[in-house]
N, C-alpha and C positions, 0 to 999 in steps of 0.2 A: 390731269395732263402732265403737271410738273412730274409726279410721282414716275407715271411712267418713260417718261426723258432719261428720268433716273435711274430706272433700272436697267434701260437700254445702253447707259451710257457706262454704270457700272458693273452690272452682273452678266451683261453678254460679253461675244467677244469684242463689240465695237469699244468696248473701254481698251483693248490693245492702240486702238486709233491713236489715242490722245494721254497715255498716261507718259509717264518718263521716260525718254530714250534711255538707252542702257549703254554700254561701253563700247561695242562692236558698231550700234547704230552711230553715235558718235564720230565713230574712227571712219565710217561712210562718209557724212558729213566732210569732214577733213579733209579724206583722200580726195573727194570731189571736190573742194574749191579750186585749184590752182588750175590754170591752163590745162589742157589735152594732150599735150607733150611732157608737160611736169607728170602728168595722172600717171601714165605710162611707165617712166621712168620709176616714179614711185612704186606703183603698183609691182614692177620687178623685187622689189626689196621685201613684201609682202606676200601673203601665203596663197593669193588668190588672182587669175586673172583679170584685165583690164576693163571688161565691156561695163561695169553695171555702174563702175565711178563714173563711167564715162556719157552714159545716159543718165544720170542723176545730175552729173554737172551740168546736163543742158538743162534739166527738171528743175534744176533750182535757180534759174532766172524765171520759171512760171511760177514755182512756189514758196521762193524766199525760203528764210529760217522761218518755217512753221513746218513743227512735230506733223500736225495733220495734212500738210500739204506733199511735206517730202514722202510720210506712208503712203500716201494715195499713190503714185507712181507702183508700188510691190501691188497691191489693190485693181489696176490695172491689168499686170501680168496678169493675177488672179484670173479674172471675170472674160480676158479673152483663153487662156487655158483652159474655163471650162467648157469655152466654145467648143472647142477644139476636141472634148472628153464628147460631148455631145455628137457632133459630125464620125467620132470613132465607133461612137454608141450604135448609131443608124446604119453603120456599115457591118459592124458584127454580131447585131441582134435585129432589131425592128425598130420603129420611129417612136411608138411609145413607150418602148423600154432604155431607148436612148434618154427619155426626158431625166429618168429615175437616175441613170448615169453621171449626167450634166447636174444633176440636185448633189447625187451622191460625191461627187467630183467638189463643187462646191464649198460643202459644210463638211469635208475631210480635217479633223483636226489639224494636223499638220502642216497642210497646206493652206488651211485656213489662218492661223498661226503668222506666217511668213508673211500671210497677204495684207495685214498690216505691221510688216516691220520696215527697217530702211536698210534691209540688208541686200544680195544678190538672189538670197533663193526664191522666190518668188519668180522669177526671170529664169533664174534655172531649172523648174517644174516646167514654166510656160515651152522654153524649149526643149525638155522631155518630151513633153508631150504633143506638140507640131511634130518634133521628130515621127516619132509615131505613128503617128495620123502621114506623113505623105511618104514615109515605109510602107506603111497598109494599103496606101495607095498607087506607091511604086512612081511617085511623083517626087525625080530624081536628084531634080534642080531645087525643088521645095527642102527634101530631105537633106541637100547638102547644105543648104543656107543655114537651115533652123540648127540642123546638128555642128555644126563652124560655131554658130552663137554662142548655143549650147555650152562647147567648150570652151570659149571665150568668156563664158558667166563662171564655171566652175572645172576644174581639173581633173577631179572624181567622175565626169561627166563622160570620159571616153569610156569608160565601161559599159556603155548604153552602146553606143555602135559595133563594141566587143561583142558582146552576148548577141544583138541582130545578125551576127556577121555569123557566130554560132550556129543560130538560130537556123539564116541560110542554109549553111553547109549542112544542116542534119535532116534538113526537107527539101533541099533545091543538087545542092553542088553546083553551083553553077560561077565559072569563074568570072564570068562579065559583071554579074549580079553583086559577086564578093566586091569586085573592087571597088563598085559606088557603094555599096553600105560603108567602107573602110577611103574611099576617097576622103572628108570631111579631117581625116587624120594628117594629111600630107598638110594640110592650109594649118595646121596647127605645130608644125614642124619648126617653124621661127621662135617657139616660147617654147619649146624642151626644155633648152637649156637653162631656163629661166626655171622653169618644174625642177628640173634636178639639185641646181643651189637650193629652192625653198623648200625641198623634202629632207636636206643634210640641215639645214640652219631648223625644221619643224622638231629635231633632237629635243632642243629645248621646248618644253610643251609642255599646255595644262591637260592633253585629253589624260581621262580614266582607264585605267586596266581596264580589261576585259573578263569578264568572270564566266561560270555559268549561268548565272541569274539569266545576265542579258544574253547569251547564245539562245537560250530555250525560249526567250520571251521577246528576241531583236524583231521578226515579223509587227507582233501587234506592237512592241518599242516604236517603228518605222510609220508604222499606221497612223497611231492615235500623235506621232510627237511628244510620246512620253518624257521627260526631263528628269525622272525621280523623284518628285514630291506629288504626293503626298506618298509615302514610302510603301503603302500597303497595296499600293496599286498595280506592282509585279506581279500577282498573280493573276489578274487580269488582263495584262498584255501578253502573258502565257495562254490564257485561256482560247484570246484573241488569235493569238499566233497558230493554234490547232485550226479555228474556226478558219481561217484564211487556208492553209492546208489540203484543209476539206473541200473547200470550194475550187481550190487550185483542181485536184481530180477532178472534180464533178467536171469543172470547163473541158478536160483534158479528155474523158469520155465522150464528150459531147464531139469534139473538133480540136483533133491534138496540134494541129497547125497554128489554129487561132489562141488556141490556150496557153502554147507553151511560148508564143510572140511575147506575152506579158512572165510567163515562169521563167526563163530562163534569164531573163533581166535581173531577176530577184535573187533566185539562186545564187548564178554565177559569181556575180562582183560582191556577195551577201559571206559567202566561202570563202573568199579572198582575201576578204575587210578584216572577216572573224579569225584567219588563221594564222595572215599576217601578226595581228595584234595580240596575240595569244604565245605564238613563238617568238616574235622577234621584238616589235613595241607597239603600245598601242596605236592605231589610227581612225580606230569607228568613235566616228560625231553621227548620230541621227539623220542630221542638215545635211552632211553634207553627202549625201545616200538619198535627199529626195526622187531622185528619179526611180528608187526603187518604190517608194508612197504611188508614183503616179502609174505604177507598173500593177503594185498590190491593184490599186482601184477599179481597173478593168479585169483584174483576172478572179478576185470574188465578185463583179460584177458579170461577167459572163457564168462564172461557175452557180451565180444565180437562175441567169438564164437558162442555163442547164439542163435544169431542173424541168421533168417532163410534165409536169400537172401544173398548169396554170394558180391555180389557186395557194400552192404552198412558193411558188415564185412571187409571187406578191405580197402574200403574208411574209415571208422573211423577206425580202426588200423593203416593205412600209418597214417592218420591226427598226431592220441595223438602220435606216434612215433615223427613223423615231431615236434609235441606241445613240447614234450617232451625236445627235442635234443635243440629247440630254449629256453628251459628257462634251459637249461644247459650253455650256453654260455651268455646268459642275466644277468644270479647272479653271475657270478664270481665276479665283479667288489667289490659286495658287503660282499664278503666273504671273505675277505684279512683280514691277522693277522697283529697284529702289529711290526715291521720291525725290533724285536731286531736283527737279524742275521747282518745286514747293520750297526748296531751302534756298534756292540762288535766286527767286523772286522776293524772296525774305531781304538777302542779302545786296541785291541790287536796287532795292527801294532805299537803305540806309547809307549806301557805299559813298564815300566820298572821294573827292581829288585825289588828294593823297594817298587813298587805303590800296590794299593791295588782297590778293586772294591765294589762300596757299592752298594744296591738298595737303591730307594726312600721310598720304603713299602714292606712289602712281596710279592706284586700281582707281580712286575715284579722279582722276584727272582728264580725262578725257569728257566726259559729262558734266565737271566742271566747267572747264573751256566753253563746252556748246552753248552751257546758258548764262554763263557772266557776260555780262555787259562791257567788262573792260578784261580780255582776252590776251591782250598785250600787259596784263601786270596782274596774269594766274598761272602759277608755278608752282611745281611740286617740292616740298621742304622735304631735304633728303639731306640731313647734316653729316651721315657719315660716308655721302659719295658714291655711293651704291648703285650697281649697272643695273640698269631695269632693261629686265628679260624682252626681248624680242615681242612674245606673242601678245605683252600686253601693248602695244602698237605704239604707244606715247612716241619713242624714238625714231618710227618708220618716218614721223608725220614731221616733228616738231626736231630741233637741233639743239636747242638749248632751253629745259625747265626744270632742269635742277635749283635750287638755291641750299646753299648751306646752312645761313642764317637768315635771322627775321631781319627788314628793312630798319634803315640805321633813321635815328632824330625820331619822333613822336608819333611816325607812323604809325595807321593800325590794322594787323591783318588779322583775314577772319580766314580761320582754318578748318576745310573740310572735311571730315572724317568718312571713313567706303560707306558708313551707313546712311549718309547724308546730314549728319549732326552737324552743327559747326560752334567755334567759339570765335570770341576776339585776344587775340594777343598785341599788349601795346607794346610798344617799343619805347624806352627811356631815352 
């Protein structure tokens, strides 16, 4: 029984549950403590809209500082989103092939991924995908709630009601019909300006070039959540990326209404991401493109359905379900954070009155912070005064954790290094 505790707890994805928050989880944490009106305020200064610190800040009066309790919250979003993939299911195929959907939805790498993190995108798939579902339904009041959320979780998010509004006009034209897919835009009209400053301040930035690697392999990239490790793995999110393709036609033969609901999401803002970041600078993050995962998922799901002979509709459904579930438990190994939680339980069990907590650099300070004990006296050692960059958040949150030097008289700090190491430095 032990045994298997243990495999469950380390070699699937429920080991995301409980391992080390990482530095964006962290900078969650943080944005959420302060009041509702502070979140806000803050939140303008950062790259991302207000909703999700803002329901975590309620969350964390049910779940305290516990790693497993703050994830449960993204875990949530999860399990009713795939409600939601389910109910979509039933309506563009049949009751049983919806279940395969809702499974499929599920154990989506990607979104499976998020659904234990303490970040926003989890909440951003869930309202993808309600969007969707009360589009498909033409349930107009549901559609502007979910899609207002939407964009209130994530900013990349008005893309989704873009491509719908497309979508319209190249099967409907119908102008009453355009302005509620595109109503949801106006109620987000008071944080433009807010997007415009953090698209000129996102200059400074860690994302990646754009290569051809990831053009030709961004599809299955967006699917599985690929991150680039293990490095060999690109050709496989290529391989992916055909396979998706493929099934995109098949749906599109089937019921080019129903099919291109989900292609044109993908496409569209997929063109834009890619062409932007190619000519001008980069701006494709995977995350932050989820709504294109949850768009994939019904449209090789349907281009499953497609498929006229029962029997190879199910054989490939068990199969990528089967594909699927095996490279959930294949990547864990490689998606392990770096282990501050083990080193500041090290260092909080020895910590005395007087000692103090340095980082080595800003990158590990944020994860510092979350699991020292004494918060109020962990600072970043930065002797030679150096502005830390915007996007590693330290500065969004925190106004002063620079120190130049170490603490004066016999103090002793222990200094943490990005890899989670640490030493003790005394002080004479």
């Amino acid at each position: 029984m032990n045994a298997f505790l243990e495999f469950l707890t380390l070699h699937t994805p429920l080991f995301y549950f409980n391992q080390s928050v990482w530095r964006d989880e962290a900078f969650s944490y943080f944005m959420a403590k302060p009041n509702l009106v502070k979140i806000i305020i803050t939140t303008a200064q950062d790259f991302n809209p207000p909703l999700y610190y803002l329901l975590l800040h309620l969350w964390i009066y049910l779940a305290g500082h516990s790693d497993l309790g703050l994830r449960l919250l993204s875990l949530i979003f999860h399990l009713i989103g795939s409600y939601f993939a389910y109910l979509i299911g039933k309506k563009i195929t049949d009751r049983k092939f919806a279940v395969f959907i809702f499974l499929f939805y599920l154990v989506n790498p990607m979104l499976l991924y998020y659904a234990f993190e303490m970040r926003m995108y989890s909440l951003y798939a869930l309202m993808s995908t309600a969007a969707l579902y009360f589009f498909l339904f033409k349930n107009w009041r549901g559609y502007t709630i979910s899609a207002v959320l939407g964009l209130y979780s994530h900013t990349f998010f008005l893309m989704l009601p873009l491509s719908l509004a497309v979508h319209d006009y190249v099967f409907r034209s119908r102008k009453k019909q355009l302005f509620l897919i595109l109503k949801p835009l106006l109620y987000f009209l008071p944080w433009l300006p807010v997007v415009a400053v953090q698209f000129v301040k996102s200059k400074e930035s860690w994302i990646y070039p754009v290569d051809w690697q990831l053009v030709r392999s961004s599809l299955g990239n967006l699917f599985t959540g690929y991150q680039g490790t293990p490095w060999y793995f690109w050709k496989y999110t290529f391989i992916i990326s055909l396979g998706i393709i493929f099934l995109g036609f098949s749906g599109l033969r089937k019921n080019k209404k129903t099919a291109a609901m989900f292609i044109l999401p993908v496409i569209l803002p997929l063109f834009l991401i890619l062409s932007y970041s190619m000519v001008k600078r980069p701006i494709y993050v995977n995350r932050y493109l989820i709504f294109i995962t949850v768009c994939e998922i019904f449209a090789v799901s349907f281009g499953i359905f497609a498929l006229k002979k029962k029997t190879r509709r199910y054989l490939l459904a068990v199969s990528l379900f089967a594909l699927t579930v095996y490279f959930n438990f294949y990547i864990v190994p490689f998606r392990k954070k770096t282990d501050f939680k083990s080193a500041l339980r090290e260092i909080n069990a020895s910590i005395e009155e007087s000692d103090y907590i340095y980082t080595e650099t800003p990158i590990a300070y944020l994860e510092t912070a979350y699991y020292s004990q004494v918060p109020d006296k962990t600072f970043v050692y930065n002797p030679q005064n150096t502005a830390i960059p915007n996007y590693i958040g330290v500065n969004v949150i925190f106004d002063d954790v620079s120190r130049f030097t170490f603490p004066a008289s016999f103090a002793r700090t222990y200094l943490v290094k990005d890899d989670a190491s640490f030493g003790i430095v005394v002080s004479d």
